[in-house]
C-alpha positions as CSV (number, residue, x, y, z in Angstrom):
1,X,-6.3,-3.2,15.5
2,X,-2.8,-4.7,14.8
3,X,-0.9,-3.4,12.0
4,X,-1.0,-7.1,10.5
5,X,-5.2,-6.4,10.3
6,X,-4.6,-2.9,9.4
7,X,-2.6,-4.2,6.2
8,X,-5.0,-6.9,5.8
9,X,-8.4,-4.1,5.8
10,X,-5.9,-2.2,2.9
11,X,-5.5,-4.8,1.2
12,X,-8.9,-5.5,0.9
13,X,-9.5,-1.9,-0.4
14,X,-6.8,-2.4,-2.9
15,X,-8.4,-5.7,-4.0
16,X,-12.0,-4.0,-4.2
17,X,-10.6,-1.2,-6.8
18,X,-9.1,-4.3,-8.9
19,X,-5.6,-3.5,-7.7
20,X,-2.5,-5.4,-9.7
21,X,0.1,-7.6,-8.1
22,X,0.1,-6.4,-3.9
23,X,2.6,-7.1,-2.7
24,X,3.1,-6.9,1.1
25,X,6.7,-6.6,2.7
26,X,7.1,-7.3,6.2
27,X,9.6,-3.9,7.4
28,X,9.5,-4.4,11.0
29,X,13.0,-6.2,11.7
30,X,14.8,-3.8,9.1
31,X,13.8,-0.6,9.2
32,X,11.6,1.8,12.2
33,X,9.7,3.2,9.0
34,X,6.5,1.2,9.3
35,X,6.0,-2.7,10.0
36,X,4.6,-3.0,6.5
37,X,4.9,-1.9,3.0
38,X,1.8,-3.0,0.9
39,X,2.8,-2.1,-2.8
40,X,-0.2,-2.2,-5.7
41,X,-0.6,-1.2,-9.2
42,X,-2.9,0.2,-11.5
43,X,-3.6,0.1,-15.2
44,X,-4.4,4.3,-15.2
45,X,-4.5,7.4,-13.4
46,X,-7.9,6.9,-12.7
47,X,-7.9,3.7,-11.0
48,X,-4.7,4.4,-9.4
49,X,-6.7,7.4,-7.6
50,X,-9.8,5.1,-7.0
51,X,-8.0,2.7,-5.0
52,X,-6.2,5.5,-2.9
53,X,-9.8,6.8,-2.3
54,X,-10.9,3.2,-1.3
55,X,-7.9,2.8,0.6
56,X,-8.5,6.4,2.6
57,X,-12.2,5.7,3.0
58,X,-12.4,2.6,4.2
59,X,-9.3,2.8,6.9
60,X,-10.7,6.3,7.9
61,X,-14.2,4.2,8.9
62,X,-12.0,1.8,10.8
63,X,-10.9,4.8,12.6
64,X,-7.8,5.7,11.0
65,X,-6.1,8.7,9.4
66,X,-3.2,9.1,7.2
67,X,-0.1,10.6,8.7
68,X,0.5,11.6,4.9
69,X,-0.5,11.7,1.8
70,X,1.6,12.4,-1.4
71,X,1.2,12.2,-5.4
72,X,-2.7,12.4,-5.3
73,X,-2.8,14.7,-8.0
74,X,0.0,12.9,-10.4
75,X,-1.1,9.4,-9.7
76,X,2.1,8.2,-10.8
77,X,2.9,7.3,-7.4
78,X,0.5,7.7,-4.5
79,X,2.3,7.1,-1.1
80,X,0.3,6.9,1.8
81,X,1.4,6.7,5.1
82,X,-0.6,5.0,8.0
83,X,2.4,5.0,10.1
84,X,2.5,1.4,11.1
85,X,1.5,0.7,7.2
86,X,3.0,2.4,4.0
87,X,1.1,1.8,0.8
88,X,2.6,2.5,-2.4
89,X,0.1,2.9,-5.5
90,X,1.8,3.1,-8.6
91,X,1.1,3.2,-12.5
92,X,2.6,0.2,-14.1
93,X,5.5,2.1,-15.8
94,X,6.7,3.6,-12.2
95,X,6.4,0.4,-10.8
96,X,8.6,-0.9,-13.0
97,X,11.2,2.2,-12.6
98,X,11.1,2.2,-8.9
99,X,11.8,-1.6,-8.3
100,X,10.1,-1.1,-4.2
101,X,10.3,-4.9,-3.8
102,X,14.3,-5.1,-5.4
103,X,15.1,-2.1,-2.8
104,X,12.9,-3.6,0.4
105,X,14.3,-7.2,0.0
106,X,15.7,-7.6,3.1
107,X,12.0,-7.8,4.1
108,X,9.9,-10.6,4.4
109,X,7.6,-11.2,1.9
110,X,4.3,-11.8,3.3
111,X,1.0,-13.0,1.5
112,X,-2.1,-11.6,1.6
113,X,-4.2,-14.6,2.5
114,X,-1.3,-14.7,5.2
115,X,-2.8,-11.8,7.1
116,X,-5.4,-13.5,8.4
C-alpha cells in the first residue's frame, strides 16, 4: 500500500468517528519526517480517543502498526506515528494553540477526496 492509500484508509477512520476539519499536508518534498501529516479534531476527550482507536484498529487490519503512539491518556493531543503517515488528533482548543497547518505550510495541501 502507498502511503497516499495509507492516508486515504486514515482518513476514512477519522471520518467514521465523526472527525472535524482533516486536514492532510503533503511533507514529502520538505521534510524526511513522513510523506503525510493528516491533522483532525474532536469535540472531547472521548471522541478524540475513539478516533485514535478507529484509526489503530483499522490500519492494524490493513496490516500496519504504529511506530508510536503518544498522549493516549490526555487526549489533548494524540500523535500517532505510521512512519510514512503522522496523524495528529487534537481537542479543539489545542488545535487552535498548536497552529500544525501555520507551522507545515510549506507543504502541500492535499484533499481528501484527492487521495483517491
Amino acid at each position: 500500500m502507498t502511503s497516499k492509500e495509507l492516508a486515504k484508509l486514515a482518513c476514512d477512520a477519522l471520518d467514521d468517528k465523526k472527525a472535524l476539519e482533516i486536514k492532510v499536508i503533503n511533507i514529502e518534498n520538505v521534510s524526511t519526517l513522513a510523506d503525510y501529516f493528516i491533522i483532525a479534531s474532536g469535540t472531547n476527550h472521548n471522541q478524540v480517543q475513539a478516533m485514535a482507536d478507529n484509526v489503530d484498529e483499522t490500519l492494524g487490519r490493513a496490516g500496519y502498526e504504529p511506530k508510536q503512539i503518544e498522549g493516549y491518556q490526555n487526549a489533548n493531543w494524540i500523535l500517532m506515528d505510521y512512519r510514512d503517515i503522522v496523524i495528529h488528533i487534537f481537542d479543539e482548543e489545542n488545535r487552535l494553540f498548536y497552529d500544525l497547518e501555520r507551522i507545515w505550510r510549506d507543504g502541500t495541501v492535499v484533499e481528501v477526496e484527492d487521495l483517491k
